[in-house]
N, C-alpha and C positions, 0 to 999 in steps of 0.2 A: 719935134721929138715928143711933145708933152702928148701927141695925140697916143703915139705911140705905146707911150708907155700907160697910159690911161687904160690901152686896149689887153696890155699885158698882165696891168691888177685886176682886172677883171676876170680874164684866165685862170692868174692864182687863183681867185679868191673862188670863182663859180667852179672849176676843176678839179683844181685841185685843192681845194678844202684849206689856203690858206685862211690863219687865223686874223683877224682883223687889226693886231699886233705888229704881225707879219705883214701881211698885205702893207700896213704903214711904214715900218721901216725900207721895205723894199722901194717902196714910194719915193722914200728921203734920200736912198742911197739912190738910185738910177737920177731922180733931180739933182744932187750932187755931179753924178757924173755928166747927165745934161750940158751943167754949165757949164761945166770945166771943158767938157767938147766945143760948147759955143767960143770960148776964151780961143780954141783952136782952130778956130774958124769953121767947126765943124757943124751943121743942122739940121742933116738929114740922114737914118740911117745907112743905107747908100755908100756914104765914105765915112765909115768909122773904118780905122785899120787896126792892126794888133799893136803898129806903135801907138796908135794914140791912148790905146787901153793901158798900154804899159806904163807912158807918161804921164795919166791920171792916176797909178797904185802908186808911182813915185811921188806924187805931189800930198799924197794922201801920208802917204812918208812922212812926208818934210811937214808937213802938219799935226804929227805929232800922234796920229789915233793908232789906237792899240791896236797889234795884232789881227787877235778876235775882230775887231770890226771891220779891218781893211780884210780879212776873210771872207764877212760876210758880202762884204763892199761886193768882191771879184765873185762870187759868187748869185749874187743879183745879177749883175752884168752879164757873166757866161747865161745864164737861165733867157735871160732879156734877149740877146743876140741867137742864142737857139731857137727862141719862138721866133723873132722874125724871118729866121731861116724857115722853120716848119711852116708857118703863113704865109712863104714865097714873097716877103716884103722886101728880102735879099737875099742873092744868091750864093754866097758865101758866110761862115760863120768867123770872123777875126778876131773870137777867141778860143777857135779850136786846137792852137799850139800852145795857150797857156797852160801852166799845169794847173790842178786844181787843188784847192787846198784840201784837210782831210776830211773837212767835218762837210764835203760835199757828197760821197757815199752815204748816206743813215739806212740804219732797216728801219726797213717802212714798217708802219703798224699794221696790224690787221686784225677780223674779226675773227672771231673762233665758230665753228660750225654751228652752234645752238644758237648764237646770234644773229647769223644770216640765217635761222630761220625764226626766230622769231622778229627780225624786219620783214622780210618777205611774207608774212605772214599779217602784218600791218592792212587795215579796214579804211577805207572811205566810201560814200554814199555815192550811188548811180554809175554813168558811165566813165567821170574821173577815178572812180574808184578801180574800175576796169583797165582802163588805160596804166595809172600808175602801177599797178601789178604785171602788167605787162613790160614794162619800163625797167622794174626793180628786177625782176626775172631774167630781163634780156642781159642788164650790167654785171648780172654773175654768175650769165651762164655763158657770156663772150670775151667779159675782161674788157669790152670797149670802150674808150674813151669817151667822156661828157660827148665833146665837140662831134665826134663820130656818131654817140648814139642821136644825135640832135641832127645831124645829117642825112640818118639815113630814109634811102628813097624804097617805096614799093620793090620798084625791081631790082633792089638789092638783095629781095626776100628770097629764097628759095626753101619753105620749110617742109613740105612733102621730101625735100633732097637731105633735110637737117642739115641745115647752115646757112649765113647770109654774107654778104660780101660787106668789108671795112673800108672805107678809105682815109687812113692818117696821117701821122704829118707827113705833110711834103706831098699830099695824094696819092700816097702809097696805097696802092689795092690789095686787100689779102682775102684770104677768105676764112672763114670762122663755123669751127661747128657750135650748134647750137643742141642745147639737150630738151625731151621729152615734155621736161614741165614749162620751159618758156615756147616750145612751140604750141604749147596748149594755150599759154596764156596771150602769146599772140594774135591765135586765132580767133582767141575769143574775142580780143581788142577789136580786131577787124571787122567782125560780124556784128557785135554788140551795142559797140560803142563807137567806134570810129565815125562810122554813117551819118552819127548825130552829133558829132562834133565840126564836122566836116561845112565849110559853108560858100563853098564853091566847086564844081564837079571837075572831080578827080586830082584831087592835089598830090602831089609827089611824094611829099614826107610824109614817114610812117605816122609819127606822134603829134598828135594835134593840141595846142592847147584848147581854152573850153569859148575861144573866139576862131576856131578853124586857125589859126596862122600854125607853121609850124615852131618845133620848140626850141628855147636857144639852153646855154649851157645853164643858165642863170636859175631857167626854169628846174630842170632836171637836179641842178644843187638842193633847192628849193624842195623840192619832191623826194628826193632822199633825206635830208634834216627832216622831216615833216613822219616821215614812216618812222627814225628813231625813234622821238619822242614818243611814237604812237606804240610804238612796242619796248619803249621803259627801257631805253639803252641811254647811262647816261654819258659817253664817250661822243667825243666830236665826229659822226658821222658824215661823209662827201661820197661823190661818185669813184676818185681815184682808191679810197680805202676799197668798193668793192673790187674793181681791177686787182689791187695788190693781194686781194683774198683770194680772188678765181685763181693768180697764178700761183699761191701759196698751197693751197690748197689740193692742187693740181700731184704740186711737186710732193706735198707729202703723199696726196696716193699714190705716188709711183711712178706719175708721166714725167716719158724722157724730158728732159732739161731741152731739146731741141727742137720740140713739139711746142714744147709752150713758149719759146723766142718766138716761131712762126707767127701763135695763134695773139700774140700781145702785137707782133708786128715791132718788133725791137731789130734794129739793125747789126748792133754787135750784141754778142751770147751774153758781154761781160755786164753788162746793162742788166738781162734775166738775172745771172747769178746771183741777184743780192736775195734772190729771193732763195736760195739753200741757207742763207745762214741764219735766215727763220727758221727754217725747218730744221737744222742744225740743234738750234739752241732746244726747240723739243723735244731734238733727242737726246742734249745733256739730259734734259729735265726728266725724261722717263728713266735712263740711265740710274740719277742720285737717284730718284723715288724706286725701283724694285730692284738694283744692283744689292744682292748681299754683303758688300765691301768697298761698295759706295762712299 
């Protein structure tokens, strides 16, 4: 289990932009429920069941811990058992019938339009400079996931067609359009800099690091913090904030709520809709500000 879940903080931490807080407590709780599994004879993801989940939030009960934490407790767990489902480590989720608690919905943060452009607008020297502008272009002009963008292969490309193909969790295939300035930036990737990153002929994956191998999620975190900084943002910047922005952003210009399930590759809509209630509250917020009786 420890391997497992080793592979899971790492997830949070390089994806989705846990904070290192976070990442720690997540750590303590899933070790917690670890043992308690092993007391069950349990040791391998494999045969976790939704009893034995349920028998660990009872013991966690009878132990005394507050609410709040036995929250976050089942909330680690549900997350933990979803990635192994999404990485095909199991083929069932056994905590898909629990319910969730509330504070497992939050609206997601996101950046405001001047601020993805002034990341995207972020400098570095030679052909890593090339590359990661092609990288930051691609994550908000497709919404795609770290692990995605880090996967993908050449002929996944089709940018003469605008669009490239996703494969997410669970290797779900979709296909994504891609706008004007990241087909430009990619190209230029490919011509410019690629060639010379490259250090065995014809590697599969688009993005290279600056040793040819391709790139893993860790990197790509790594390369979005690095453009923050570079362009004087002082908010905790990750790859999933751009996601939550492509699809925020989307919905406030206008695109159907249906369109943008497709293009994020979300299985239920209800998943998408958190992202109206961003959009939502900006339009309380224009509302107070030019309503005359506001």
């Amino acid at each position: 289990m420890r391997t497992f879940i080793n592979e899971f903080i790492s997830y949070l931490s390089a994806e989705c932009g846990a904070s290192p807080n976070t990442a720690a407590a997540y750590r303590r709780d899933l070790a917690d429920f670890s043992a308690r599994l092993a007391e069950y004879g349990i040791s391998a993801p494999n045969r976790i069941a939704a009893s034995h989940v349920m028998k660990c939030i009872a013991a966690f009960k009878e132990r005394g811990l507050a609410g709040t934490t036995i929250a976050r407790r089942l909330v680690a767990i549900k997350m933990f058992c979803r990635f192994l489902v999404n990485e095909n480590y199991i083929t069932a989720d056994p905590t898909a019938s629990l319910s969730s608690p509330n504070l497992w919905q939050r609206i997601p943060n996101v950046l405001s339009t001047l601020e993805v452009d002034r990341l995207l607008s972020a400098e570095w020297p030679g052909e890593i400079g090339v590359r990661n502008r092609a990288i930051l272009e691609t994550f908000y002009a497709t919404g795609a996931r770290a692990s995605e963008l880090a996967g993908l292969k050449l002929a996944d490309l089709s940018l003469d067609n605008g669009y490239l193909r996703c494969f997410g969790k669970g290797s779900k295939e979709r296909v994504v359009p891609i706008g004007g300035r990241a087909i430009e930036a990619i190209k230029n990737y490919l011509s410019a800099a690629r060639p010379a990153l490259a250090r065995e002929p014809d590697p599969p994956n688009v993005f290279l690091t600056q040793h040819g191998k391709p790139m893993r999620r860790e990197d790509l975190w790594r390369i979005v913090a690095d453009a923050a900084r570079k362009a004087g943002i002082a908010k905790r910047i990750y790859p999933h904030l751009l996601r939550h922005s492509f699809a925020t952003h989307l919905l406030e210009g206008g695109a159907d709520l249906r369109a943008v399930q497709q293009m994020l590759g979300h299985a239920d809509i209800s998943t998408t809709q958190v992202y109206t209630h961003v959009d939502r509250s900006r339009l309380i917020a224009v509302h107070r500000k030019f309503h005359p009786r506001a």
